[in-house]
C-alpha positions in Angstrom: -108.0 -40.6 -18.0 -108.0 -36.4 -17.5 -105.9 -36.9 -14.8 -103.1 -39.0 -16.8 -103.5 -36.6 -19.2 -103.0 -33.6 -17.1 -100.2 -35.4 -15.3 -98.3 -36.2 -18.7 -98.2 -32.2 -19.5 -96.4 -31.0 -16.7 -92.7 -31.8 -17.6 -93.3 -30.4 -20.7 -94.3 -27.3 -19.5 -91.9 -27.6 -17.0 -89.2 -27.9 -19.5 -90.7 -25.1 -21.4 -89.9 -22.8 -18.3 -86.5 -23.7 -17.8 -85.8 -22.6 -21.1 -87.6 -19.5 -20.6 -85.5 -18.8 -17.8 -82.4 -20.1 -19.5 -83.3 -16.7 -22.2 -83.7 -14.5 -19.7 -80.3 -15.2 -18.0 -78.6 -14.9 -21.6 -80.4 -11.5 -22.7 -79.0 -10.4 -18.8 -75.5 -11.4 -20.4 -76.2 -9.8 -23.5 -76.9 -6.4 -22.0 -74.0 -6.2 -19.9 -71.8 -7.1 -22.7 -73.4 -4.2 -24.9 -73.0 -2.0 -21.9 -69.1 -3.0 -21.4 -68.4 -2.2 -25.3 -70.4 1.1 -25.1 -67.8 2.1 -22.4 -64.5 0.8 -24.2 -65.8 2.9 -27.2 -65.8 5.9 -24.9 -62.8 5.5 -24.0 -61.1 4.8 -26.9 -62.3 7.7 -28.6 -61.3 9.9 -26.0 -58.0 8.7 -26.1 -57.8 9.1 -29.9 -58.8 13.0 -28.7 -55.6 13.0 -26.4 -53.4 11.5 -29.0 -54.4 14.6 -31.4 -54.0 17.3 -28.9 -50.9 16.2 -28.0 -49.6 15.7 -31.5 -51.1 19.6 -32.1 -49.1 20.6 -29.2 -45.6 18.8 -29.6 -46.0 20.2 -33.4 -45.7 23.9 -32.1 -43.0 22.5 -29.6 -41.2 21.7 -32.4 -41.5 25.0 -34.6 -40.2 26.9 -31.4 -37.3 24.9 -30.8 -36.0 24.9 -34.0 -36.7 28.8 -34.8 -34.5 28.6 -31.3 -31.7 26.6 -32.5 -31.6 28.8 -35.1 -30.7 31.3 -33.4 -29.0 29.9 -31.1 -26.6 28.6 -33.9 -25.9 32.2 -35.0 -25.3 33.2 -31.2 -22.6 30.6 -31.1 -20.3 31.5 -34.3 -20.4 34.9 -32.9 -19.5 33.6 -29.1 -16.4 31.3 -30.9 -15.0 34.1 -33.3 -15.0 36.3 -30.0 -13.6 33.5 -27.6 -10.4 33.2 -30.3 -9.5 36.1 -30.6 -9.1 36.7 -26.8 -7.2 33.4 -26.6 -4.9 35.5 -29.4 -4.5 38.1 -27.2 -3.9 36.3 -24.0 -1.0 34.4 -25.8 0.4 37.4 -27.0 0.2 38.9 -23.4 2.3 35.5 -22.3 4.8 36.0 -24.2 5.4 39.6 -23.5 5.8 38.5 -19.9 7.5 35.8 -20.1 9.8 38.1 -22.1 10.3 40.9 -19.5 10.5 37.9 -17.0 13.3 36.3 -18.8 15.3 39.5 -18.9 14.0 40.5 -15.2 15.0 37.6 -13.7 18.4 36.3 -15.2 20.6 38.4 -12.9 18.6 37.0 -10.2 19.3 33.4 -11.3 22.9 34.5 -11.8 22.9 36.1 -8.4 21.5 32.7 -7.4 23.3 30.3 -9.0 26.5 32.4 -7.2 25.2 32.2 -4.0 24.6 28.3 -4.0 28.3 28.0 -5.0 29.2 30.1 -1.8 27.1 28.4 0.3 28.6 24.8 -1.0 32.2 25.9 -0.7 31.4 27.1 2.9 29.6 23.8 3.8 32.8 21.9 2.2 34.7 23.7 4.4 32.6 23.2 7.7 33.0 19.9 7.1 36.3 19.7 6.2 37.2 21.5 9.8 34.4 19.3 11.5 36.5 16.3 10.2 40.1 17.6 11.1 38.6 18.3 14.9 36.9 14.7 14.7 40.0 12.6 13.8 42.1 14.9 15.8 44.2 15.9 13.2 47.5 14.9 14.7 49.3 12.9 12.3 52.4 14.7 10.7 54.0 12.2 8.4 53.3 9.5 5.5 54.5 6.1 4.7 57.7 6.5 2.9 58.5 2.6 2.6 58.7 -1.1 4.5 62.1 -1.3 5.5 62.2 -5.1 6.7 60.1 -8.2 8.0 60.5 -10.6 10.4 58.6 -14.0 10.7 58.0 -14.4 14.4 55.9 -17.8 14.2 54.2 -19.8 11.6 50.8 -21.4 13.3 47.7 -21.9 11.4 46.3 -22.2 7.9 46.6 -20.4 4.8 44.1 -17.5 6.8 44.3 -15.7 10.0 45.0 -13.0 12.1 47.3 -12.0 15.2 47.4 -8.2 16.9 48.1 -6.2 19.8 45.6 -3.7 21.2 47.3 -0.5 20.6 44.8 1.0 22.7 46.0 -1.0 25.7 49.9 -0.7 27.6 50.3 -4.2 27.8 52.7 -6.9 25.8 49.5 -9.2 25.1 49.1 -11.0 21.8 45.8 -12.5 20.5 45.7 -15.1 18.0 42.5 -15.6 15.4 42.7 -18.9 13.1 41.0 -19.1 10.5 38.0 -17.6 8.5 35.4 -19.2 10.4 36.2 -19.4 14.2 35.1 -18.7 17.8 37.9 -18.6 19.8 40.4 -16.3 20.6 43.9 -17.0 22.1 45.8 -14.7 24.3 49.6 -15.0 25.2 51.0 -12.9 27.7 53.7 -11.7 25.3 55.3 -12.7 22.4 57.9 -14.5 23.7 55.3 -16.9 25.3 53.4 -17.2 21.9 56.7 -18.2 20.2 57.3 -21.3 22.1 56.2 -24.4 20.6 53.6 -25.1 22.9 52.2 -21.9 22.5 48.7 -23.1 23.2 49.4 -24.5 26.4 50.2 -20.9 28.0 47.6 -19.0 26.5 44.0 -17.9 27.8 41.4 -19.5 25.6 38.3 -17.0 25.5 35.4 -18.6 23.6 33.0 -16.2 21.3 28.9 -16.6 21.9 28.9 -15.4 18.4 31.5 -16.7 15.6 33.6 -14.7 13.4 33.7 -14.3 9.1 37.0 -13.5 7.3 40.1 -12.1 8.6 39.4 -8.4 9.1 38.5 -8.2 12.8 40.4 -6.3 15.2 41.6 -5.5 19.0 41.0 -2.0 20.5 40.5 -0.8 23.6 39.8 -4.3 25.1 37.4 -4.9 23.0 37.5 -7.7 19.8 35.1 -5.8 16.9 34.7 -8.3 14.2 32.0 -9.5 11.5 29.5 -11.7 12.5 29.3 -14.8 10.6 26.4 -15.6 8.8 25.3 -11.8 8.6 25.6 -9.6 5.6 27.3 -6.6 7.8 26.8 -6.9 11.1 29.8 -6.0 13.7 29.8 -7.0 17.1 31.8 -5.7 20.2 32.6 -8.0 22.4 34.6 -7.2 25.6 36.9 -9.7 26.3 38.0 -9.5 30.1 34.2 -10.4 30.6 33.2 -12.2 27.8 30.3 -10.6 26.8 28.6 -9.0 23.5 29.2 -5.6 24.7 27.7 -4.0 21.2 26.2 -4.2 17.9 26.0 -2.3 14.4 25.2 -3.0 11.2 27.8 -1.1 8.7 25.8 0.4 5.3 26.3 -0.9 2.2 28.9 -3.5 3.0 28.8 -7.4 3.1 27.7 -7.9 -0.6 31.3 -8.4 -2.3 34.5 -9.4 -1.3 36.6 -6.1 0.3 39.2 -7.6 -1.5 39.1 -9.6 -4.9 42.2 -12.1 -3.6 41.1 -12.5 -0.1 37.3 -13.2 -0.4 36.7 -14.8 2.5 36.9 -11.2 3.9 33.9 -8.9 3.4 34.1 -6.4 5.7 37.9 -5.6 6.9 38.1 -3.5 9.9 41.3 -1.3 11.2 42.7 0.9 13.6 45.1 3.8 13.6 45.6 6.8 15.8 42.3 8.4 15.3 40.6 4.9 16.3 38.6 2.0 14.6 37.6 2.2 10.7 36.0 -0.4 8.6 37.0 -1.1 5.3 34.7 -2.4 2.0 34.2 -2.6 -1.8 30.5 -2.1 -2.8 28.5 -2.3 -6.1 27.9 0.7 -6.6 31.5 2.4 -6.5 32.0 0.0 -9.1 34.0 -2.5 -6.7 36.3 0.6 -5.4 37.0 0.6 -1.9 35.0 2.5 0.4 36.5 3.6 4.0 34.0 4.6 7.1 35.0 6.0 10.8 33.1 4.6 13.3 33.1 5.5 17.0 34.1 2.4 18.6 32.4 3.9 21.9 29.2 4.6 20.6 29.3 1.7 17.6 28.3 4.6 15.5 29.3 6.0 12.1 30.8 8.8 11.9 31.5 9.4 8.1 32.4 7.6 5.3 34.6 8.1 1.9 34.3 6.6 -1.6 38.2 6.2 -3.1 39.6 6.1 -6.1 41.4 2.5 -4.9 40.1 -0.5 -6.7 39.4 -4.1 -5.0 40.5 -6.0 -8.2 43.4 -7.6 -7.1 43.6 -6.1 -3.8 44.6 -8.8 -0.9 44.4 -6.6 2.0 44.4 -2.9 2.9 45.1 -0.8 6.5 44.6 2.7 7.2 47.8 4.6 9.2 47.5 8.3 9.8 44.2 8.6 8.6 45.3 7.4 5.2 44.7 4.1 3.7 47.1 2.2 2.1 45.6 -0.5 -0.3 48.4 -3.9 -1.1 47.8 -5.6 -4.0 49.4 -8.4 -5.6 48.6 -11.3 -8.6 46.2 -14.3 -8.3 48.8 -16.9 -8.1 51.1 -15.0 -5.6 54.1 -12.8 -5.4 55.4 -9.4 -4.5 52.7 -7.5 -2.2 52.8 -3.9 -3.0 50.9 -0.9 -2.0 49.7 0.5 -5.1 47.0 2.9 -4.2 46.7 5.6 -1.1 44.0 7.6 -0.1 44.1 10.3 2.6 40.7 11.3 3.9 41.5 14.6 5.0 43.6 15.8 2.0 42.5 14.0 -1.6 45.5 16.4 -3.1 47.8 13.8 -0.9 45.9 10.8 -3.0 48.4 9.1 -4.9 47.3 5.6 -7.3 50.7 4.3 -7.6 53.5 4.8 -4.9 55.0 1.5 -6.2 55.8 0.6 -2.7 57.1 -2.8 -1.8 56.7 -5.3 0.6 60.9 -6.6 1.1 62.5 -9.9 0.8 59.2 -12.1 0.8 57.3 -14.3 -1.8 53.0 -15.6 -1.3 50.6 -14.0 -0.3 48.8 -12.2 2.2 45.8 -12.9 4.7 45.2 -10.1 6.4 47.8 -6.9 7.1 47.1 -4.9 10.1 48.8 -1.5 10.7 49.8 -1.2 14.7 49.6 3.0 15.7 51.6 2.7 19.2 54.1 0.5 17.6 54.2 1.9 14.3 54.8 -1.6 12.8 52.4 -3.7 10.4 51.5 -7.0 11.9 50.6 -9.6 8.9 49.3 -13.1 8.1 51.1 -14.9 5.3 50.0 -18.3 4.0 50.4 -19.5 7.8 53.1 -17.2 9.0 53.0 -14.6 11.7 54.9 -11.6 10.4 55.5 -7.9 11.9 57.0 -5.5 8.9 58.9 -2.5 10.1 58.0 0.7 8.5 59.6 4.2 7.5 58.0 7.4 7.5 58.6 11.1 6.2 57.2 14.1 7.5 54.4 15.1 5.7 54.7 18.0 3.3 
């Protein structure tokens, strides 16, 4: 019975040293905590330590800089009373000089101003010689009138052309229907392009590149016409061998008609006896014609003029002596007459209305091309072939 009874204590006391132990481990935990606080009060209190010094010293920071400012303030009314009154002064020095450079200096611009006009009036007249050695300078008398016409042939449509190269000794006549074409016809003379079979007789040359308008001519064996399809591109192409020979592209021309009545043509080429010219209205000299040399050797240009002559109207112009001659007539047809000349060498010799008149002849004309070696205007009117015979006067 002891030993039940014995045997019956020990979980008890068992249980009463787990909960010893149990106390033990929580007073542990109690300490540490203690200990852990003990530190954080430390430390806040010696940041509450910082805090004040540092408010202390930004205090006096703030006493210095402001007895500083202070100063500085007064420093600066001083330094910007000082600073305007030297900008005074400096604009009062400007103006003195400005002064002395105004009177300094205005014979200098007058001496200037003199010189340019010298120096202009002896470029002017450089140039003036450069172009009387350029276009040779031969030509001694003016159109005085168109004495007669005669129809030779009347082939074709309304538009056309027909020339001889007045570069070339020969009796050949070519032949250019139409606006839009690529072949050319070449009679051995005019009597053989007056027979009724004309075409039968004559060389057919065909173009690799077709033509636009009316305004192409024959020089020097050589057909120079604009390229259809192109705003200004004029080809040289040699006809013995059928080839594109050359190439340019002419400024500023292609946009409008050259002519208001014939506006299939934009760009209308000529020849006289100082060479090939091309002729066009432009824009920008408010639809006035504009003439330009070219060098048919080089396909170059050489120089170009604005005139006085207006496109309105206009049906077709040709140059002759280095002078164009503009022909104008209504809308619905009638009397051709040349109304406007312009000589590029002389603009004293420029003349709006000559009132000369085309004789004996009704309609309207395609294209009018002025013949040097003949002396003798070779014309294309609604379908007819015509030469015009001309008469000169020794120029004044």
């Amino acid at each position: 019975t002891m030993v039940q009874v014995h045997l019956s204590v020990i979980p008890f006391l068992m249980s009463i040293m787990g909960a010893a132990q149990y106390l033990m481990q929580d007073a542990a935990l109690l300490s540490y905590i203690d200990q852990r606080f003990l530190s954080l009060e430390r430390r806040l209190e010696k940041c509450n330590q910082d805090v004040l010094e540092y408010v202390d010293e930004f205090r006096d920071f703030s006493k210095t800089v402001l007895s500083r400012l202070a100063g500085l303030s007064a420093d600066k009314a001083e330094v910007k009373s000082e600073v305007e009154n030297l900008l005074t002064r400096i604009e009062h020095a400007q103006r003195d000089i400005d002064y002395f450079g105004s009177v300094t200096d205005s014979n200098a611009c007058i001496e200037l101003h003199e010189d340019l006009v010298k120096q202009q009036l002896l470029e002017e007249e450089e140039e003036k010689k450069r172009l009387k050695l350029m276009l040779n300078a031969s030509c001694d008398h003016v159109l005085a009138g168109i004495r007669s016409l005669k129809i030779v042939k009347k082939t074709g449509g309304k538009h056309g052309s027909w020339m001889k190269d007045p570069g070339k000794k020969h009796t050949k006549i070519y032949l250019l229907s139409g606006s839009v074409n690529n072949v050319i016809w070449e009679f051995a003379n005019i009597m053989t392009f007056m027979e009724n079979n004309h075409t039968l007789k004559a060389r057919r040359v065909p173009l690799p590149l077709p033509w636009e308008g009316t305004g192409h001519v024959i020089y020097q064996g050589f057909l120079f016409y604009h390229r259809y399809g192109s705003l200004n591109e004029i080809i040289k192409f040699n006809i013995q061998r059928r080839s594109v020979a050359d190439q340019m592209l002419l400024p500023g021309a292609g946009r409008i008609p050259a002519y208001q009545l014939c506006p299939q043509t934009k760009i209308d080429l000529a020849v006289d006896e100082q060479g090939l010219w091309a002729l066009h209205a432009e824009p920008e000299t408010g639809g006035n014609i504009v003439i330009t040399k070219i060098n048919h050797v080089t396909m170059a240009v050489e120089h170009s003029w604005d005139t006085p002559c207006s496109s309105k109207d206009a049906e077709a112009a040709f140059m002759a002596c280095n002078t164009l001659h503009v022909v104008y007539n209504s809308p619905s047809g009638g009397t051709s007459r040349i109304q406007c000349v312009y000589d590029v060498l002389d603009a004293l010799h420029t003349y709006i209305n000559p009132g000369l008149h085309f004789p004996k002849r009704q309609g309207s004309h395609s294209t009018v091309h002025y013949n040097p070696r003949e002396k003798q205007l070779f014309a294309w009117g609604d379908g007819s072939q015509i030469i015009y015979k001309l008469h000169t006067e020794q120029k004044v």
